[in-house]
BADO-734693 format. One record per residue (C-alpha): residue number from 1; residue in one letter; x, y, z. Coordinates in steps of 0.1 Angstrom, whole numbers. Layout:
BEGIN
+-----+------+-------+-------+-------+
| seq | type |    xx |    yy |    zz |
+-----+------+-------+-------+-------+
| NUM |    A |     X |     Y |     Z |
...
+-----+------+-------+-------+-------+
% end
This chain:
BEGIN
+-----+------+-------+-------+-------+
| seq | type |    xx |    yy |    zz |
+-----+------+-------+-------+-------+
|   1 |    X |  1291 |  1288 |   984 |
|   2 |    X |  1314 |  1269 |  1007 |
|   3 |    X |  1356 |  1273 |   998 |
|   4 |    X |  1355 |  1238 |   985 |
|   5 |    X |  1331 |  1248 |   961 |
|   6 |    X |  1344 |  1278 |   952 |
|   7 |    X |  1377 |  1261 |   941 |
|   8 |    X |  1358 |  1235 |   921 |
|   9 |    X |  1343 |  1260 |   905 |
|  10 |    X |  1374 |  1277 |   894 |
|  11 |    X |  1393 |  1242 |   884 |
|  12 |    X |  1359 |  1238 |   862 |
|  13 |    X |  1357 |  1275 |   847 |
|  14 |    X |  1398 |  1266 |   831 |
|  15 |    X |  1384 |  1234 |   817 |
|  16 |    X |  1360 |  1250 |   795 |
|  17 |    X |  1386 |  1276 |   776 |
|  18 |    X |  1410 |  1269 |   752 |
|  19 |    X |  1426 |  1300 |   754 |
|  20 |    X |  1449 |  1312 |   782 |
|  21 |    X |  1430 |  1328 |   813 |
|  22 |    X |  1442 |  1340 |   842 |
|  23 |    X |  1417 |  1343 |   874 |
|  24 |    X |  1425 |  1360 |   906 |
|  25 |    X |  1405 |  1372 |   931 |
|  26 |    X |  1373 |  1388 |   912 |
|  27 |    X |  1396 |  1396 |   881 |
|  28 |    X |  1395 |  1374 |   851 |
|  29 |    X |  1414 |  1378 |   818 |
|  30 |    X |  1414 |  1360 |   790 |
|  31 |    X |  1435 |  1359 |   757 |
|  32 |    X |  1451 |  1340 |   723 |
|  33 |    X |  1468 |  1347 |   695 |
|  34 |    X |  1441 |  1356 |   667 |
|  35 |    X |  1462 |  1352 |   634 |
|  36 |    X |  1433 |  1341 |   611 |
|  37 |    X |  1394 |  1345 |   611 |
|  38 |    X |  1391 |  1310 |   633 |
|  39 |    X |  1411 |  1324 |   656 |
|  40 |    X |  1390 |  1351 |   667 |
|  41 |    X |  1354 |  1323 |   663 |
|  42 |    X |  1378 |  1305 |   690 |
|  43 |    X |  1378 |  1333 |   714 |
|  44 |    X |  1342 |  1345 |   712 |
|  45 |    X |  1338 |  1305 |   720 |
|  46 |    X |  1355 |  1309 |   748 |
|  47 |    X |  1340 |  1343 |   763 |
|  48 |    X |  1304 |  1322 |   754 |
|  49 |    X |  1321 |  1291 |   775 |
|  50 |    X |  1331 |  1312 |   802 |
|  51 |    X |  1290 |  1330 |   801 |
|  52 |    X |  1277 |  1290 |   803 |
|  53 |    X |  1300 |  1287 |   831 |
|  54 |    X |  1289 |  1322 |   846 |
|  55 |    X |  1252 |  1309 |   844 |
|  56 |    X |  1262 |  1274 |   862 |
|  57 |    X |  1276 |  1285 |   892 |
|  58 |    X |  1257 |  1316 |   891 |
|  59 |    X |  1286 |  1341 |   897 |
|  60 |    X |  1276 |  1367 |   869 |
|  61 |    X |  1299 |  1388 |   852 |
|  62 |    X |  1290 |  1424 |   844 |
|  63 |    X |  1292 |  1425 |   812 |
|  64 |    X |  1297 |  1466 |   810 |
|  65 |    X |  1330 |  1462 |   824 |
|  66 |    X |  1346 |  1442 |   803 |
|  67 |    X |  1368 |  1455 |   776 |
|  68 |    X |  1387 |  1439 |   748 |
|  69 |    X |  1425 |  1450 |   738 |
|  70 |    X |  1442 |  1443 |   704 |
|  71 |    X |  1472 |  1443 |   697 |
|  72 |    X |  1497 |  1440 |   672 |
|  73 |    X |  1502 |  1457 |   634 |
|  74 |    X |  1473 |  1447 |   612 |
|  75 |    X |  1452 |  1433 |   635 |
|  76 |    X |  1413 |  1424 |   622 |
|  77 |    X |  1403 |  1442 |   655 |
|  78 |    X |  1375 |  1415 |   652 |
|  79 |    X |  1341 |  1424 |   672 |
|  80 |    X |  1338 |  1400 |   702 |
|  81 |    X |  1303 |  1399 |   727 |
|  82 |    X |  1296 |  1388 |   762 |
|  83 |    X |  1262 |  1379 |   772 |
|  84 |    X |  1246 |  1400 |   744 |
|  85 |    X |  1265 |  1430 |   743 |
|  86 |    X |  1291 |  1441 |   724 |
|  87 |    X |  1326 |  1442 |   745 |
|  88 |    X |  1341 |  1474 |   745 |
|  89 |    X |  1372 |  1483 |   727 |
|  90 |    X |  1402 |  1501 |   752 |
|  91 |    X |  1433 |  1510 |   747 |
|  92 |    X |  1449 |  1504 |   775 |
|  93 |    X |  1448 |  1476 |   803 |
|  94 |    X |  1426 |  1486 |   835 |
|  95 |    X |  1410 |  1462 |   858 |
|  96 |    X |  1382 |  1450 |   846 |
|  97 |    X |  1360 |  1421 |   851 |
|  98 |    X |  1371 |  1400 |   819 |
|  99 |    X |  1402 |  1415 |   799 |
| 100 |    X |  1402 |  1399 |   763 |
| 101 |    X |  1430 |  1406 |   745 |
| 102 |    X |  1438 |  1392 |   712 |
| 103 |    X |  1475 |  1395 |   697 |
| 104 |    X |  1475 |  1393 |   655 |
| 105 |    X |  1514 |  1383 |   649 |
| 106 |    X |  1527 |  1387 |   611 |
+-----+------+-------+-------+-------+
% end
């Protein structure tokens, strides 16, 4: 892939989220308020988005090393997958391939 492609590929990867993502390097993370039971379908929408992407421009994300944070007091703690599995709860913030993080805000 030349660096022209690579950056189109990038600008293309935020069009298809509607919840914030940061990208650097080989480090993606992606998050959004999830106040109500549509918020969290939003965010699984988004992590299947970002697999679509994944399979487009064939750069695969290993799906073992991502990891999902909640936060906030009464959160749902809502179950979220990537590419078939089921993304790992943590409780703290390492670097991982895809961070999700949902924030629940009463």
């Amino acid at each position: 892939m030349s660096p022209n492609s690579a950056i189109v590929a990038v600008v293309s990867q935020c069009d298809t989220v509607s919840s914030f993502i940061y990208m650097y390097a080989d480090d993606t993370k992606l998050g959004r308020q999830v106040a109500t039971a549509e918020d969290s379908k939003k965010l699984q929408a988004d992590l299947d988005s970002i697999q679509q992407w994944s399979d487009k421009w064939q750069l695969k994300f290993n799906s073992t090393k991502c990891k999902v944070i909640h936060l906030g007091y009464e959160n749902s703690k809502a179950t979220y997958t990537m590419i078939n599995d089921k993304v790992e709860v943590s409780l703290e913030h390492s670097k991982k391939k895809i961070l999700v993080f949902g924030l629940m805000i009463n």
